[in-house]
N, C-alpha and C positions, 0 to 999 in steps of 0.2 A: 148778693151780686157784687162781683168787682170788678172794675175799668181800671187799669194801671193805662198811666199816660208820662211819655219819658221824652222831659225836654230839650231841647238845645241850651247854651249858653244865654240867647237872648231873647228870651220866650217863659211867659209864665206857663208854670207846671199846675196841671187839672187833677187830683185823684180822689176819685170816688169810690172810700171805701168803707163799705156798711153804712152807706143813708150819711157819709160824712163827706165832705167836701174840702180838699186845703187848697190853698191859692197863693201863689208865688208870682210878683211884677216882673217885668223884664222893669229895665233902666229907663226906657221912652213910657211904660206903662199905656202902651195901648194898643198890641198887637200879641196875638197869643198862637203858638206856632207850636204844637206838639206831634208826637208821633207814637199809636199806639202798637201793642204787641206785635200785628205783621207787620209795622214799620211805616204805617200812611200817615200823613198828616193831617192835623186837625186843628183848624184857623176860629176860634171864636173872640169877638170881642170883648174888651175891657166891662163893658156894659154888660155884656148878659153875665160874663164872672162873676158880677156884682150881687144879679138877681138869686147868682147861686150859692153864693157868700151866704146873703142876708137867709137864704131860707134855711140852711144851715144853721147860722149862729141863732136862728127864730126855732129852731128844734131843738136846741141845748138849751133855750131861755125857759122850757115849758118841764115844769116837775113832772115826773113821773108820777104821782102818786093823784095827778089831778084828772080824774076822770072825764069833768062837765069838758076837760082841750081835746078829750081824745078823737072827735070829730076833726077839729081842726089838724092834730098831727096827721089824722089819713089823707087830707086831702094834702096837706104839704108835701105826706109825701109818695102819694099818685103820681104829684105835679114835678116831684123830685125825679121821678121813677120815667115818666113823661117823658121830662127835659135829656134823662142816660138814652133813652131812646130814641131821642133826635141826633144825640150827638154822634150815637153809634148807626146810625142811618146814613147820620152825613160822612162818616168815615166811610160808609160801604159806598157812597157814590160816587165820591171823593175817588174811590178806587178805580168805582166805574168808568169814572172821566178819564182817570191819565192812562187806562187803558184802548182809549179809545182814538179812531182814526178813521177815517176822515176827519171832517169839522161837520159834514152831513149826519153822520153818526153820533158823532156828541151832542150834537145838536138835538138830536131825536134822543140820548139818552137823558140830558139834562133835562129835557122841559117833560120827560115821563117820571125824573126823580122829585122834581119841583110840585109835580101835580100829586104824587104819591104822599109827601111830606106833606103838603099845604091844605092838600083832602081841595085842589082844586079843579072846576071844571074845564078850567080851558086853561089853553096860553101859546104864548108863541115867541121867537127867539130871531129878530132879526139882525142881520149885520148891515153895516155900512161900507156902502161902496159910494164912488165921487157923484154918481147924478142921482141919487136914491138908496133904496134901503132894499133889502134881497132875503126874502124869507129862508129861514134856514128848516125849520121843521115847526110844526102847529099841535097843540097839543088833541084839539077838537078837527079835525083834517075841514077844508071847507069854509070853516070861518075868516078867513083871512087873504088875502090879497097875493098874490105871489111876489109883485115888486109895487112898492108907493114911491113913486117919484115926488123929488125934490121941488119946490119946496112943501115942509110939509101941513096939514091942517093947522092953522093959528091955536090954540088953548088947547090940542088935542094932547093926552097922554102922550105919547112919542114924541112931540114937539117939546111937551116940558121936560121927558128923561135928555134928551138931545143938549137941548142949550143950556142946562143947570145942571149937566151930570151927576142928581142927586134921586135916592133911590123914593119912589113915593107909595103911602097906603093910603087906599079909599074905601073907609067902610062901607059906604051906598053909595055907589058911584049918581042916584038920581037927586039924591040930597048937595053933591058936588058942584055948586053952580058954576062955579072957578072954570070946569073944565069942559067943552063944549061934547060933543057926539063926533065919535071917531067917524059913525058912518059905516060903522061893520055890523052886522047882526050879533049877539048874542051878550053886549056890554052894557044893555039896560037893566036894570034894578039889581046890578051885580055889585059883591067888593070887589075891589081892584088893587094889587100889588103889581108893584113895573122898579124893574132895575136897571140903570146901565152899565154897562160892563169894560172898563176901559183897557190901556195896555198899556206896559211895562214904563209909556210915558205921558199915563195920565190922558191921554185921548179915547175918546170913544169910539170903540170900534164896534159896538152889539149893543142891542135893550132888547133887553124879557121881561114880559108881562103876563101876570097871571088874572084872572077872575074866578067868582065861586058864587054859582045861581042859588046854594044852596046855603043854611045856618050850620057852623057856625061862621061868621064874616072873619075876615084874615084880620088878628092882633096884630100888638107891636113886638110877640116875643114870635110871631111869624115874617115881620119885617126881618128882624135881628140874622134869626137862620136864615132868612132868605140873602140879607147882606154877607152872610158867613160864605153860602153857596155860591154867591155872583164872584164873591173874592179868589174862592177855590176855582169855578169856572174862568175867571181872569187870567189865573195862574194855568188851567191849563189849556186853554186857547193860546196861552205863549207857549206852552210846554208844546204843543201839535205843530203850530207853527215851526219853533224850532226844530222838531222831529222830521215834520216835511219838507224844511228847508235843509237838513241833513241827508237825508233822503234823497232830496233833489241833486245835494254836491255830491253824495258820493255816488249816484246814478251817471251824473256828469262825469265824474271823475272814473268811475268803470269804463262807462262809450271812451271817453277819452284815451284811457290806457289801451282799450282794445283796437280804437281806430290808428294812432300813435304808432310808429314803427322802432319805437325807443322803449328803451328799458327804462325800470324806475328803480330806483334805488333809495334805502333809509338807513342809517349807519348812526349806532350808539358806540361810540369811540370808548366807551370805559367798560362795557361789558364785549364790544368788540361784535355784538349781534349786528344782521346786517337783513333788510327786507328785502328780497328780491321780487319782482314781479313777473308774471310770466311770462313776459316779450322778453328779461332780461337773460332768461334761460334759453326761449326760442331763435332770439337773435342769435345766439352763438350755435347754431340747433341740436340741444338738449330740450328733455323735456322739462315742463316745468317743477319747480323740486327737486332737480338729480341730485345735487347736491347740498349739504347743511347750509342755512344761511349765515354764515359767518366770512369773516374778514379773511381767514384761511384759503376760505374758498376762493375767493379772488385773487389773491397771493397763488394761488396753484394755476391756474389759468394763465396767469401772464407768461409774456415770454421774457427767456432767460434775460435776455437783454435788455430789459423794459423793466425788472423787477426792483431792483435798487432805486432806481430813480422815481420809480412812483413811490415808493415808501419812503423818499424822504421827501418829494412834493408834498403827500397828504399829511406828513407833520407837521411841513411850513405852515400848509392849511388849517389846519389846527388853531393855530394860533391866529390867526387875525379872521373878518366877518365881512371878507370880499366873496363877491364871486370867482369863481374859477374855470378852468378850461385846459382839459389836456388830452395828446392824442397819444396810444400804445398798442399794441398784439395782443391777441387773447386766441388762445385754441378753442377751435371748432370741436364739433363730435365728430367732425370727418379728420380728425390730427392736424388739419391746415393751420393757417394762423389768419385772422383775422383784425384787420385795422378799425380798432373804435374810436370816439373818443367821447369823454365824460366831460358833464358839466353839472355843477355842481354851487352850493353856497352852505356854510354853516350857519343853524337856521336856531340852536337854543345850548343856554350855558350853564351852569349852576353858580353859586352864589361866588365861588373864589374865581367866576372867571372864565373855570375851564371848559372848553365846547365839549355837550354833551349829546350833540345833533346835527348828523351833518345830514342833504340830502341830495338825489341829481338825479343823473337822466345816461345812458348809455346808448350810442347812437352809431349804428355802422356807418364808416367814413370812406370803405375799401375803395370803391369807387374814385372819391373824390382823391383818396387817397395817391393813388396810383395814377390818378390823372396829373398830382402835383410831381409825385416822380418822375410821369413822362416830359411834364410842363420842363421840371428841372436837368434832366437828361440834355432835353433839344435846347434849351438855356445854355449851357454848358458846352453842348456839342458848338451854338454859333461861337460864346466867348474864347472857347478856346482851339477853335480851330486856327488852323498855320495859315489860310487863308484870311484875308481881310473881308468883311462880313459888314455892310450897313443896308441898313431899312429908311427908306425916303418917302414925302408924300410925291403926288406928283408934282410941284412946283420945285421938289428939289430938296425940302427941309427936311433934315435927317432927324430922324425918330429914334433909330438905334444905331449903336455902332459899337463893334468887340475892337478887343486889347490890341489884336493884330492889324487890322486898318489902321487905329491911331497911331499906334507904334513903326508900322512901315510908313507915312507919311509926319511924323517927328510931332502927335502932338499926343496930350494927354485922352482920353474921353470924356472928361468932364468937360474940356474944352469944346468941344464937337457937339454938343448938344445944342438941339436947335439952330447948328448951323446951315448953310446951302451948300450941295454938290459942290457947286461951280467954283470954292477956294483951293478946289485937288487940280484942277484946270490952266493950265497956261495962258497969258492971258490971250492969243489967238482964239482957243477953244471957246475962253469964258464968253466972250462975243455971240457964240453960236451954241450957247448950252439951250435954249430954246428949242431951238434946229434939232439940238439933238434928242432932249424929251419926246420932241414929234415922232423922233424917226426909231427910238424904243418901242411906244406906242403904237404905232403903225404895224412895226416886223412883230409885234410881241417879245421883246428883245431880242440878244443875241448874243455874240460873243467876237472881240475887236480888242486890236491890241492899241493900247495908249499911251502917252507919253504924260506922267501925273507928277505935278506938283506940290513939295515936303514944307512944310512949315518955316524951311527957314531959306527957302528959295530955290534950291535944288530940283533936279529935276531927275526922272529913273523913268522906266520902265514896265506897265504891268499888263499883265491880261485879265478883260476883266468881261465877266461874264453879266448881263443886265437880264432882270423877268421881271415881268409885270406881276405885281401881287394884286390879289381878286375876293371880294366877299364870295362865299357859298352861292350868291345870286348873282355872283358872274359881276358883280359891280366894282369897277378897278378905283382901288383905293392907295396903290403907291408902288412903290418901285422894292428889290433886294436888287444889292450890288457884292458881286463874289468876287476880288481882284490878288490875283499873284503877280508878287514880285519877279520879275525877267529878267533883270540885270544880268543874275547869272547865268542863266539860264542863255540869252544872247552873244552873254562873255564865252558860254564853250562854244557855241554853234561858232561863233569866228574862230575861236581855237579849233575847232574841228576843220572846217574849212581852211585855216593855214595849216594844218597837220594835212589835209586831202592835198593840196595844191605842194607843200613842201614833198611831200610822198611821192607825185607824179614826175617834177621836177630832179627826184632824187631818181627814178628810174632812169630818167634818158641820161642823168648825170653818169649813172652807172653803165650804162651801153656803152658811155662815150668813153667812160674809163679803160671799158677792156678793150676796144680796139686801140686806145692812145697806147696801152702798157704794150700791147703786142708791137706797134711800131716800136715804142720807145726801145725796147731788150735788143734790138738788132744793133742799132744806134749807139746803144749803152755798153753792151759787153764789147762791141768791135772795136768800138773808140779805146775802152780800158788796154784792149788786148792790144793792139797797133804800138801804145804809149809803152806799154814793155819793150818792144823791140830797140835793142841797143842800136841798130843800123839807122833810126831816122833821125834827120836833118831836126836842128832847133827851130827850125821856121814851119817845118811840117808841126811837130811837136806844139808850138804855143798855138796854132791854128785847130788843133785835135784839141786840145786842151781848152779850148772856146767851146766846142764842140759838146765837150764832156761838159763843161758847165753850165752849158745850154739845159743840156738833156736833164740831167740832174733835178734844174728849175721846173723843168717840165713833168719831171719824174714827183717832185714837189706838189706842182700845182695837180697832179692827176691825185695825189693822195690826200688834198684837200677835197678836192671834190666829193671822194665817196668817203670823207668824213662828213663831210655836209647829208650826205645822203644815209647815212648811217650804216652803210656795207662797207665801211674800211674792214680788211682784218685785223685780229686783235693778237695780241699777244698777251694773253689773260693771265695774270699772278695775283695772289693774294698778300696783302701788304699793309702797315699800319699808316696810314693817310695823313696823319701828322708829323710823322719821321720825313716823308716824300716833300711836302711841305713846305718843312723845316730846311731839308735838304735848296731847294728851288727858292727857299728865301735869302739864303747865305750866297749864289749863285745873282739874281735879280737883283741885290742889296748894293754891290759893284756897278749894276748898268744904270739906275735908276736916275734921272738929273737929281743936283744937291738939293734944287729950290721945292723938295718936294718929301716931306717926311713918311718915310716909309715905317710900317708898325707890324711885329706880327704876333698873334697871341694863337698858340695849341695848346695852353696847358689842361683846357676844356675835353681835350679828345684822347683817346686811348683806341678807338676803334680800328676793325682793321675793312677792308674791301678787298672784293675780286675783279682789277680790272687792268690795264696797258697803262703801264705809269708814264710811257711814251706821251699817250693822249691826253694825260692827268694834266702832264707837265705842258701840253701845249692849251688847254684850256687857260692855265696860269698865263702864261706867254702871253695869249693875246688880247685876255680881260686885261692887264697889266700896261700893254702897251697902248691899247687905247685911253686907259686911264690918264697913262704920261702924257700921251697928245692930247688932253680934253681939261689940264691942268698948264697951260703954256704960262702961266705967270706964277705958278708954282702951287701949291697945298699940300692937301694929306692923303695919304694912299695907307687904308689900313688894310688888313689881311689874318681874319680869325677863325679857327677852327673847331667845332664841337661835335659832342655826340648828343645825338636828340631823336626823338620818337614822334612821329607822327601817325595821330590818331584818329578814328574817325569823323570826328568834328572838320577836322582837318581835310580827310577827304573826300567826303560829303560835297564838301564846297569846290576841291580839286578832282575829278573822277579819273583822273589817268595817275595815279599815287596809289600805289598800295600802302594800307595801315603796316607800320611796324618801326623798326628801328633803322635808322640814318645815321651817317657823317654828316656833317652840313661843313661849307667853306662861304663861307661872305667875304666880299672883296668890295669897298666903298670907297670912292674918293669925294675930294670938293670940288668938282671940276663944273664941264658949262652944261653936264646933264644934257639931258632931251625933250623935245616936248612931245606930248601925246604923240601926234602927225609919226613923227621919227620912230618913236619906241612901238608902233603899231607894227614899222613895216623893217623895225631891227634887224632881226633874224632872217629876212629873204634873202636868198643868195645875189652876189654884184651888189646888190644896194649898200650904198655909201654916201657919206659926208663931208668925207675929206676930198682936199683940190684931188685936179686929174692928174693921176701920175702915181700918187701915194697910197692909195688904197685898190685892193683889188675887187671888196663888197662881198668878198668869201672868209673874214675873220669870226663875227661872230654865228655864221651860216656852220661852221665848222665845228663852232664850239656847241651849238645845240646840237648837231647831228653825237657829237660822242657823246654828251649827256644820253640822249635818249639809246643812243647804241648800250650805253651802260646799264637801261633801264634806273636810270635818275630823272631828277626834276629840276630843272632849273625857273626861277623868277626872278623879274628886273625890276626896281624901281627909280624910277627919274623923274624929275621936272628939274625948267630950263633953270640953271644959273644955281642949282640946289645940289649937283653933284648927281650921281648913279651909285645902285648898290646894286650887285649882281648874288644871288643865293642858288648854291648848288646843293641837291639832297643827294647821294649817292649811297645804295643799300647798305645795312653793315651787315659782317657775318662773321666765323669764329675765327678766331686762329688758326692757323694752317704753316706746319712744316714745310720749306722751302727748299726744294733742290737749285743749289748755283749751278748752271750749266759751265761746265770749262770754257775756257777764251783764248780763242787760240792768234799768236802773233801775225802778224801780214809773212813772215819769212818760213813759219812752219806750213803754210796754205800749200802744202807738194798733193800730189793725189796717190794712186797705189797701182795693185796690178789688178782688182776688183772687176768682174765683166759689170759694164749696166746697160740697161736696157732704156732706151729711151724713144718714147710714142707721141708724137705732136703732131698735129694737123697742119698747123701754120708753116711753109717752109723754111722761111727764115731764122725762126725760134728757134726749132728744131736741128737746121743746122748751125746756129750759133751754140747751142747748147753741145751739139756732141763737137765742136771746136775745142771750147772751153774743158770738158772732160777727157779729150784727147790729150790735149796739154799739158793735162795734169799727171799725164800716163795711164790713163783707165782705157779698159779693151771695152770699145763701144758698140751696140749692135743699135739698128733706130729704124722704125718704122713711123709710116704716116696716120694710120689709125690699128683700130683691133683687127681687123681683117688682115692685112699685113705684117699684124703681127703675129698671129695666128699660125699665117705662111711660112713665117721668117725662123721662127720656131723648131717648125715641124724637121726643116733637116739639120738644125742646132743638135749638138748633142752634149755642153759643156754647160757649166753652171750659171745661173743669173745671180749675182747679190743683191741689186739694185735694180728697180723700175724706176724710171723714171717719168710721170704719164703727165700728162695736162688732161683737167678735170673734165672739162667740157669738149666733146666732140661727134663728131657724126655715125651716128650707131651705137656704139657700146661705149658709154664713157670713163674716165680712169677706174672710180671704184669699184666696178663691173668688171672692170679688163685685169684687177691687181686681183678680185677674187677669183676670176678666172684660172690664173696662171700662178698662183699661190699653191692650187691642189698639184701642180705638178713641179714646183718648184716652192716646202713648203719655209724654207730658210729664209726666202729673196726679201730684203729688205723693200720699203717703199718712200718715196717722196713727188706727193703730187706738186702742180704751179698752175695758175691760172690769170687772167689780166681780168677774172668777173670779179662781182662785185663778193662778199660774205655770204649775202643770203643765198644767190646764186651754188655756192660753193657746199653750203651747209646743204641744199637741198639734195645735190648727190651724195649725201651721205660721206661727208669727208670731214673727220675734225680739224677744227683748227689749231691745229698745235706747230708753232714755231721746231719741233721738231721733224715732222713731216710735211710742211705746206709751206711753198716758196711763194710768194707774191712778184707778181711782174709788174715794172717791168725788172730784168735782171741781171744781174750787175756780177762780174768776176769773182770776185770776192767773197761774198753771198752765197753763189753757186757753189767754193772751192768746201767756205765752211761748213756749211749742211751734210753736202755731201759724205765729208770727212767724218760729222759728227755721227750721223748715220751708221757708216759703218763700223763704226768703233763703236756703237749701243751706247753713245753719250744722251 
């Protein structure tokens, strides 16, 4: 028979081969830990080695040759033979036990393996709980008690395994006086063997106890194995423990994953394997396992934009043994993308350091995800709106407030924290901010225009919209305030309103113009034409010549007006702005008083315009000359000219400006300026400053009417005692080839033999008019409208060269009557005249070109040259 038995390092070695026995100490010499061919272990003590030592070296001692021993060697080695059979018993139970589960079950198999060894009749295996003792399983079913509570019989067996934790045998338990009567049936005139059984810290958790009614009574070489077997059951009573307490976590830990809406994660950083659990596949919903577990696989799932940056988080991660936290994309099984985020700790390292374990959790965030987007959207939507934007409780103290409230009242935001409403408030209002909380509250807000207070004392304008804000249960919890800036927004409404009132004004200015021009042309060419005649008296003569410079004046002031009004006609050329300028400073330079330096800078401008340098030149005129009057103790009078672009920044703020490119003309002096009051009501025609006598209140009324006739921009700046600067923008446009119109002397002004035709309503005009072309020697023919001319016509049978028509008349008017009589006369030249205003004139479709359009009222001269130019195709 052989037993091979193979040690560990700290454990005597047992081998039993052929009736010999060798024996190896561990270093403590008193614990024997072996493991035989299927690998179980086998615990006997230092003592019974001993017993098996000696019988050994007592079988070598004995000659062979000595017959009278050879009784005693059988029985040696029976007992030899005996003892291989306990120990391969106790291996076999040994086996039994760690395969065993419940602690109900081992329980029942230990005290069936104890009874079978011991050849005992009973026994039973209690444990220990806190108020008593709790039968585990009974070897004789019946005999025994199911629970003996605490505390327990004085001298009884279980009281001595209890408090002495030391294993005991009783040969006759009736011989034992020591120990009293348990009090069970079947423990009289029995042996008795009892062990306690402790745990891994020496406490008692169990005692088993055996008896035997029959011979032979339990030795001390059945102590021994019974100590051997309470050791191996010790061991695995912890061994089941541990098992069921495994059991129990990873039971725990399955409910948990499965009830968990996360994924779990395991990742060995140096093989790159990676554990995925099945919510980690189903969160993204895949099933579980679609794909390998590895680190790859993760890397494939991210989104593009998300992939770099996690791979080099998880190396930061790497390296140090914090927790971590981060959020990314991962593609669905539906292609979408998916917001997670992982959280994670490096959990073990190897010996240089480096993490060999990392582990986490993968958690869909989408949700919250997108609710932090939207949170950040409407964040952003208040910060950065054009509007001012704060949040108040209702007592007023401001909770939030964006860049644009602080900024339109001049302070930071950090400033404004936790301050009151009531510092935007003038101090009138601040008195009744109360009053006004009430009366938000009341209407549910509203919307009111206010006059608010800047930080550094200023005051502006805003609208400002108030709402109650409201828990979900209707329970008001503070105020939002939405407020725009009006300033400008008031600044056009009054520029519109003096554009409406200037516009009306300039109407009747223009009615009044054409009836003044129609008087004036009778008054004006009569007078001219009388002063020709050689026959009158010097006293007639200087009396007409009053006359004439009456009219003149009046002829003047009529052609201011409908500058004011912005229907003067023009005489439009295109011209380089700084040449004209230039020209008008070398002219001005002479008038100007000495005590007053005049300055002019073009070298800034190149550009040219299309406009009446006439008009140019009187805008200069009379900025200029107010300048001088507004300087009476002397200064500076500058005068600079550029080319500049105005953009829409620019007009944005300005709406009557189109973006593009400009001339600009600034004209500034240091004179006594204006105050507000004055520079409001500058521009309205008559209004004036100067004593009575000196001013007429139509200078600068004049100069905005041809700005804006030119479609330019003018703006002023003034305050008292700081001087004015006046800024003109005028369109720029390209270069343009120039026809000089010939100039003819006052002595070549003859007429010819030319027939014309000339159609006026007005009688005077009209006959002043064919006066003047008679004169000149032209064959005149004249009716009063188209009707008449029609008539006049019909029995004509010689040629027309010339119409002569006035624009505006009752029925058919000039442009109607010239196309008319064009189809039957298609040579006849034309030249309208009218005392309306421009637009009036443009509107019957008449251009206005200095070569066909005479403006009234009309003057000899005027008439002779047009005329003349006309028919020569000048």
């Amino acid at each position: 028979m052989d037993i091979q038995y193979f040690h560990d390092t700290d454990t005597l070695s047992i081998i039993l081969n052929n009736h010999e026995i060798v024996e190896t100490k561990d270093v403590n010499g008193n614990v024997i830990c072996d493991f035989d061919q299927s690998g179980q272990v086998v615990s006997i003590t230092i003592e019974h080695a001993k017993q098996v030592t000696h019988l050994n070296q007592l079988i070598k001692s004995i000659p062979h040759d000595d017959n009278h021993l050879a009784e005693k060697i059988q029985k040696a080695n029976k007992k030899l033979l005996h003892i291989s059979d306990q120990l391969k018993d106790i291996t076999k139970t040994k086996q039994n036990f760690s395969l065993t589960s419940p602690i109900s079950q081992f329980g029942e198999r230990l005290i069936n393996a104890f009874g079978h060894h011991m050849l005992a009749s009973g026994g039973s295996l209690y444990m220990v709980e806190s108020n008593g003792l709790r039968l585990v399983h009974a070897l004789d079913p019946g005999h025994a008690p199911e629970f003996i509570p605490f505390p327990l019989k004085d001298n009884s067996v279980l009281e001595y395994l209890l408090t002495t934790g030391k294993p005991l045998l009783i040969h006759d338990l009736k011989d034992a006086s020591r120990f009293s009567s348990s009090g069970w049936d079947g423990y009289l005139d029995d042996s008795v063997m009892a062990f306690p059984i402790p745990d891994e810290n020496d406490r008692i958790v169990g005692l088993l106890s055996f008896h035997s009614r029959v011979p032979p009574q339990f030795e001390e070489h059945d102590k021994e194995l019974g100590i051997l077997l309470t050791h191996f059951t010790s061991e695995t009573l912890r061994a089941i423990k541990a098992t069921y307490a495994l059991h129990e976590s990873q039971e725990r830990l399955r409910l948990i994953m499965e009830a968990t809406n996360d994924g779990i994660w395991d990742w060995n950083p140096i093989t790159n394997v990676i554990y995925y659990s099945p919510r980690w596949f189903t969160l993204l919903g895949y099933e579980p396992d679609a794909f390998p577990h590895t680190y790859e696989t993760f890397q494939n799932l991210l989104h593009s934009d998300d992939r770099i940056r996690l791979d080099h988080f998880f190396c930061n991660q790497l390296e140090n043994k914090k927790a971590f936290s981060i959020a990314f994309r991962m593609k669905t099984a539906d292609s979408n993308w998916l917001w997670v985020e992982s959280r994670g700790k490096a959990m073990e390292w190897d010996d240089s350091g480096k993490t060999t374990r990392v582990m986490g959790t993968l958690s869909d965030i989408s949700e919250r995800k997108y609710s932090e987007i939207e949170l950040y959207r409407h964040s952003q939507a208040l910060q950065q709106s054009l509007d001012g934007i704060i949040i108040a409780d209702m007592s007023g103290k401001i909770e939030f407030v964006n860049d644009a409230w602080a900024r339109m009242h001049g302070y930071r935001t950090t400033e404004l924290n936790g301050k009151n409403l009531y510092i935007f408030m003038p101090a009138p209002q601040q008195t009744n901010f109360s009053k006004f909380i009430q009366e938000v509250e009341s209407h549910q807000g509203g919307i009111q225009e206010k006059e608010h207070l800047c930080k550094d004392g200023k005051t502006f304008f805003i609208r400002l919209s108030v709402s109650i804000l409201k828990k979900a249960t209707g329970h008001v919890i503070g105020l939002i305030l939405i407020a725009r800036d009006i300033t400008d927004e008031r600044n056009l409404e009054a520029q519109l309103l003096q554009a409406q009132k200037m516009e009306s004004i300039g109407r009747m200015a223009g009615g009044i113009a054409h009836d003044f021009n129609n008087l004036l042309s009778p008054i004006l060419a009569n007078t001219q034409m009388v002063l020709t005649d050689p026959l009158l008296k010097t006293s007639h003569k200087q009396k007409l010549e009053r006359v004439l410079t009456a009219t003149e004046r009046a002829s003047v002031l009529t052609r201011q007006i409908l500058a004011f009004s912005r229907k003067q006609p023009l005489a439009l050329q295109t011209f380089c702005l700084a040449e004209v300028v230039d020209g008008f400073y070398r002219i001005m330079s002479s008038i100007i008083r000495e005590d007053i330096e005049f300055s002019i800078d073009t070298s800034q401008s190149k550009g040219y315009i299309h406009a009446d340098i006439s008009h140019i030149e009187q805008i200069l005129m009379n900025i200029i000359v107010n300048a001088q009057d507004a300087m009476s103790q002397g200064g500076t009078l500058n005068l600079f000219v550029s080319d500049i672009a105005l953009d829409d920044e620019y007009t944005e703020k300005h709406p009557e400006v189109t973006p593009g490119p400009y001339v600009m003309i600034v004209v500034s002096d240091t004179g006594i300026g204006m105050s507000s009051e004055v520079l409001k009501q500058a521009f309205e025609p008559f209004y004036t400053t100067k004593e009575k006598g000196k001013g007429t209140g139509l200078g600068l009324s004049t100069v905005y009417g041809i700005v804006k006739q030119h479609d330019g921009h003018i703006r002023v700046f003034s305050s008292e005692n700081k001087g004015t600067t006046f800024t003109f923008y005028f369109p720029r446009v390209e270069k343009v080839d120039k026809k000089v119109p010939k100039i003819y002397p006052p002595q070549q002004q003859t007429g010819g033999h030319e027939t014309i035709l000339v159609v006026e309503d007005e009688d005077m005009v009209r006959d002043l008019v064919c006066s003047i072309l008679k004169r000149l020697g032209y064959h005149v023919l004249d009716a009063q409208n188209a009707s008449q001319c029609f008539n006049l016509i019909a029995s004509y049978d010689g040629p027309i060269h010339l119409l002569i028509s006035d624009v505006v008349m009752p029925g058919m008017n000039g442009k109607e009557l010239y196309l008319n009589l064009s189809k039957q006369y298609p040579d006849m030249k034309v030249l309208f005249m009218s005392g309306y205003t421009d637009d009036v004139i443009l509107d019957r479709g008449i251009e206005n070109s200095a070569q066909k359009f005479l403006q009234k009222p009309i003057s000899v001269q005027k008439m002779a040259e047009t005329v003349k130019r006309i028919l020569n195709n000048e």
